[in-house]
C-alpha positions as a Markdown table, in Angstrom:
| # | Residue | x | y | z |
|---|---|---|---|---|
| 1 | Unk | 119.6 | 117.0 | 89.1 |
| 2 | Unk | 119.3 | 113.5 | 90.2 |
| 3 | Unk | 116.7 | 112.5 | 93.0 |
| 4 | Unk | 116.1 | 110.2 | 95.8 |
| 5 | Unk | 113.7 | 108.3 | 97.9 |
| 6 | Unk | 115.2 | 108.9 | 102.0 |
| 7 | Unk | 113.3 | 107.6 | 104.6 |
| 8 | Unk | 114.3 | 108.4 | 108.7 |
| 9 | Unk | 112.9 | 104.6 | 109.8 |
| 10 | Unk | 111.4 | 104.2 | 113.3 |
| 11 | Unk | 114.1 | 103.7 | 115.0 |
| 12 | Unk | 116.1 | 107.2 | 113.9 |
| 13 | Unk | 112.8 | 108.9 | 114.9 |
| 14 | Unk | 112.9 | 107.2 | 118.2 |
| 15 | Unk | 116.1 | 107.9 | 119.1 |
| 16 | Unk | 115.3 | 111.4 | 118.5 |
| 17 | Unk | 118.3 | 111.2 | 115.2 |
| 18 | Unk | 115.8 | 113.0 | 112.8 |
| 19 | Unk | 118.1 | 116.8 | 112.9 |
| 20 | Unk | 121.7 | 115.4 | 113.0 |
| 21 | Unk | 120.7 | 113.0 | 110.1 |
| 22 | Unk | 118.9 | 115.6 | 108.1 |
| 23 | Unk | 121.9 | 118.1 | 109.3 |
| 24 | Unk | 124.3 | 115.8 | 107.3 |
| 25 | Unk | 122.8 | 115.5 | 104.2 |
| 26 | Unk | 122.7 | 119.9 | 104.7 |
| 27 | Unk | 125.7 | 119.8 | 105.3 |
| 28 | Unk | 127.0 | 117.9 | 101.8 |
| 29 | Unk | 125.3 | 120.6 | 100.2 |
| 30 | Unk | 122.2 | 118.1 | 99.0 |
| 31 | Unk | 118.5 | 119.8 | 99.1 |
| 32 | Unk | 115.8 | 118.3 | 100.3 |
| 33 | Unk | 112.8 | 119.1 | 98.5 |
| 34 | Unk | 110.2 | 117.3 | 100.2 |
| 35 | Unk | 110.0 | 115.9 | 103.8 |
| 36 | Unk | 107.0 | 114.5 | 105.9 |
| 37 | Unk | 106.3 | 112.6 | 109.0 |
| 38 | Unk | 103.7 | 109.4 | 108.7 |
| 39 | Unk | 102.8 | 106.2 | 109.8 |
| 40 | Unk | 103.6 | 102.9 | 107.4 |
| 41 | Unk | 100.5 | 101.1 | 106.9 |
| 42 | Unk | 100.6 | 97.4 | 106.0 |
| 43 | Unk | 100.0 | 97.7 | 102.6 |
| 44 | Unk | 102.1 | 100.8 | 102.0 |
| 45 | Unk | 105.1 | 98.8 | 103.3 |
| 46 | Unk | 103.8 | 96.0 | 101.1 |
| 47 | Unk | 104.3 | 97.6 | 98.3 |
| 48 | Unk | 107.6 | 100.1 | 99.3 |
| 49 | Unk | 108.8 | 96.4 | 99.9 |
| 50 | Unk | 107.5 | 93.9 | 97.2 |
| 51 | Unk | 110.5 | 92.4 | 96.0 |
| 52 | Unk | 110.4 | 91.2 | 100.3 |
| 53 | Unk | 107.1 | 89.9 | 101.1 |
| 54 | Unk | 107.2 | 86.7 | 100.4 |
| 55 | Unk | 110.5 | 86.2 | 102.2 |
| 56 | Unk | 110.8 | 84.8 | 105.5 |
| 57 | Unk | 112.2 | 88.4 | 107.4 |
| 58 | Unk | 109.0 | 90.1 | 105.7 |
| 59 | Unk | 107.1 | 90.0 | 108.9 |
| 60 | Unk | 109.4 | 91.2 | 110.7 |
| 61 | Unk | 110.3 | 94.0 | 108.5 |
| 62 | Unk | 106.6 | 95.2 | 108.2 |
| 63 | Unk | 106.1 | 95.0 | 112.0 |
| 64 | Unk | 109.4 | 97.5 | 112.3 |
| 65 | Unk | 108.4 | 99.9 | 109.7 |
| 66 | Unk | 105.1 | 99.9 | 111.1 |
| 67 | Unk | 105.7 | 100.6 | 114.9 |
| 68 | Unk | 106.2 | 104.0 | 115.0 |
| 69 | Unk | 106.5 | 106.9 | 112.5 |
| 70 | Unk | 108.9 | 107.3 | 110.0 |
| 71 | Unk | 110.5 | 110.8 | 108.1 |
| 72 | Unk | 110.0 | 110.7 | 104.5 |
| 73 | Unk | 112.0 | 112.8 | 102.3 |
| 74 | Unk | 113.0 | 113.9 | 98.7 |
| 75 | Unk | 116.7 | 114.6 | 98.4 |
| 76 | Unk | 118.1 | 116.4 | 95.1 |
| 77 | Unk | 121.9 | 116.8 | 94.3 |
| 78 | Unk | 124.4 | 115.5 | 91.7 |
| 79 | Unk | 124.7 | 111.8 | 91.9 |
| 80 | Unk | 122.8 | 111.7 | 95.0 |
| 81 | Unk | 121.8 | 108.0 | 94.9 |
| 82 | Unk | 125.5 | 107.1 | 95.1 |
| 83 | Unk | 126.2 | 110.2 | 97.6 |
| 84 | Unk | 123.3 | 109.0 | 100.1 |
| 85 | Unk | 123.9 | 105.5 | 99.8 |
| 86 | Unk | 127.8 | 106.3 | 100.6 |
| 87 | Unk | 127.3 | 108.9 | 103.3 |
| 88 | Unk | 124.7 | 106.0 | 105.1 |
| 89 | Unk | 127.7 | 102.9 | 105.1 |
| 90 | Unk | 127.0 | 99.4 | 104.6 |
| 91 | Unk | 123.6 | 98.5 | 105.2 |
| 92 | Unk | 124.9 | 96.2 | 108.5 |
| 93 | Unk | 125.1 | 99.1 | 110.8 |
| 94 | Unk | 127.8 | 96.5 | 112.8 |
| 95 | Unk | 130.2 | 96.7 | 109.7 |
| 96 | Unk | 129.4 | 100.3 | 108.5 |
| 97 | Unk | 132.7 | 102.8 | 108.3 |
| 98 | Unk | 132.8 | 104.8 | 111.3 |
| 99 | Unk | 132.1 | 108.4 | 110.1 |
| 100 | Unk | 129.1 | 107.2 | 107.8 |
| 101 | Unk | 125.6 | 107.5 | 109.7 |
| 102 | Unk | 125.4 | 104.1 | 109.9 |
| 103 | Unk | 128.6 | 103.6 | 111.1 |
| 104 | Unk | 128.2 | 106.4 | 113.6 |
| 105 | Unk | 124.6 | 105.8 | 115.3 |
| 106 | Unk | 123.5 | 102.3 | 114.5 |
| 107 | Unk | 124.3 | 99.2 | 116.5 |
| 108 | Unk | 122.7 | 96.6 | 114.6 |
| 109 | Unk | 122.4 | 95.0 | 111.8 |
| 110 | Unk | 118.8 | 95.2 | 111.1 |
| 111 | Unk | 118.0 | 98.4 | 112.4 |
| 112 | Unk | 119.8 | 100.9 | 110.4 |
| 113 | Unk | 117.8 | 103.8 | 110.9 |
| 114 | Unk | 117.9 | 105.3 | 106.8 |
| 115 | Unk | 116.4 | 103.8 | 103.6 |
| 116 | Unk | 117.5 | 105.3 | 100.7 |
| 117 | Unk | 116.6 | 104.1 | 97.2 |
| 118 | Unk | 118.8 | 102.1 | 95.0 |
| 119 | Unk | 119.0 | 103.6 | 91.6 |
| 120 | Unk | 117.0 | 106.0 | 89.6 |
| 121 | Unk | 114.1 | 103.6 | 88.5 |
| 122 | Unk | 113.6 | 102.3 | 92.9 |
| 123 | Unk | 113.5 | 106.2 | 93.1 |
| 124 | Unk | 111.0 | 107.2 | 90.6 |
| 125 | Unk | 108.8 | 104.8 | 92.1 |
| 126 | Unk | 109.5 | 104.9 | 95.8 |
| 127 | Unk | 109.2 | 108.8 | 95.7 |
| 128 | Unk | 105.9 | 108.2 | 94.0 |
| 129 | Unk | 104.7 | 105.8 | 96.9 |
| 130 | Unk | 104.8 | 108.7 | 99.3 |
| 131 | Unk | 104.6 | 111.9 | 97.5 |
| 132 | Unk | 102.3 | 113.5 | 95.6 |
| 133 | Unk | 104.0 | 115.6 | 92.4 |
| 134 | Unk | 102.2 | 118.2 | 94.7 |
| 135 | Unk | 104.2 | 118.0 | 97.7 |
| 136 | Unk | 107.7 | 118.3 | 95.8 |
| 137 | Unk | 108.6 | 121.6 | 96.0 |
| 138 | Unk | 112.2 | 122.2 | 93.9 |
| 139 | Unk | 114.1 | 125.2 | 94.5 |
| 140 | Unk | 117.7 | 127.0 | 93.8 |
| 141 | Unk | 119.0 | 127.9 | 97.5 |
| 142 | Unk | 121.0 | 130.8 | 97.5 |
| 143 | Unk | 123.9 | 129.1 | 98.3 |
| 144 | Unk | 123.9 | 126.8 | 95.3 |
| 145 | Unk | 126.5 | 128.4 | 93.5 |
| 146 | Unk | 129.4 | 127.6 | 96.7 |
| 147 | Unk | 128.6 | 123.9 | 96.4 |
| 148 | Unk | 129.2 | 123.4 | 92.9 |
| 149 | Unk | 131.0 | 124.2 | 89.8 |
| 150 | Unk | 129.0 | 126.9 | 87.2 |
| 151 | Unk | 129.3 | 124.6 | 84.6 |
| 152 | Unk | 128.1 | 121.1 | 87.0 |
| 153 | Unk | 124.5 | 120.0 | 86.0 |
C-alpha cells in the first residue's frame, strides 16, 4: 500500500471543512492511519517548504501556514498519491473541476485548503516531518475486502 502526506491547511480548519474533507477521502475507501491537529512553526514550514524559501511568495506562505492550526494526516490506499492529488483538483482552487474539493470549497487561488504530497519520495519525507513511526498506526478495516479486488495489493 502506497502512502501519503495530507495536510487540512488553516483555512479548511477555519472554515470548519475538517469532517466533510476527511469524509471524502472515507468515502473512496482510503484509510487514514494517522491524523493530528498542530500549529506550523517557522522552521517546520521551513523545511515542509524548502524548495520555496527563497522565493519571493515564501513569506507569505509561512505567515498562512502559520496562522492557525492545521490537520495533519497519513493516508494509505492503492495509488493514493495520484487518487488524493485527483480527488483535490488543480491546485488554483479558481480553475479546479467542480466536484473535486478544491473545485467545490475553495475560492482562491492561493488558499486551497489541502496539501498533499507529490510522489512517493515528497511523502517519505513530508510524513517524516510530522509523524513519528510511533504515531502511524496501520490497520485492515473490516470493510477492506468491499473496496478492492482479493487479488489488488
Amino acid at each position: 500500500m502506497q502512502r501519503t502526506l495530507v495536510l487540512l491547511k488553516p483555512d479548511a480548519v477555519q472554515r470548519r471543512l475538517m469532517g466533510r474533507i476527511l469524509t471524502r477521502f472515507e468515502d473512496k475507501g482510503l484509510n487514514v492511519i494517522a491524523m493530528k491537529m498542530l500549529r506550523v512553526t517557522p522552521e517546520l514550514s521551513a523545511k515542509h517548504y524548502a524548495e520555496h524559501v527563497s522565493k519571493p511568495f515564501y513569506p507569505a506562505l509561512e505567515k498562512f501556514i502559520t496562522a492557525s492550526p492545521i490537520v495533519a494526516m497519513v493516508v494509505e490506499g492503492l495509488d493514493v498519491i495520484r487518487v488524493v492529488r485527483e480527488m483535490l483538483g488543480k491546485t488554483n482552487g479558481l480553475m479546479a473541476a467542480s466536484g473535486t474539493i478544491r473545485g467545490d470549497f475553495s475560492s482562491s487561488k492561493q488558499m486551497n485548503l489541502v496539501h498533499a504530497s507529490d510522489g512517493e519520495e515528497a511523502a517519505a519525507r513530508e510524513i517524516s516531518l510530522y509523524f513519528a513511526p510511533t504515531e502511524v498506526h496501520p490497520y485492515t478495516p473490516c470493510l477492506v475486502d468491499w473496496f478492492k479486488a482479493p487479488d489488488e495489493a
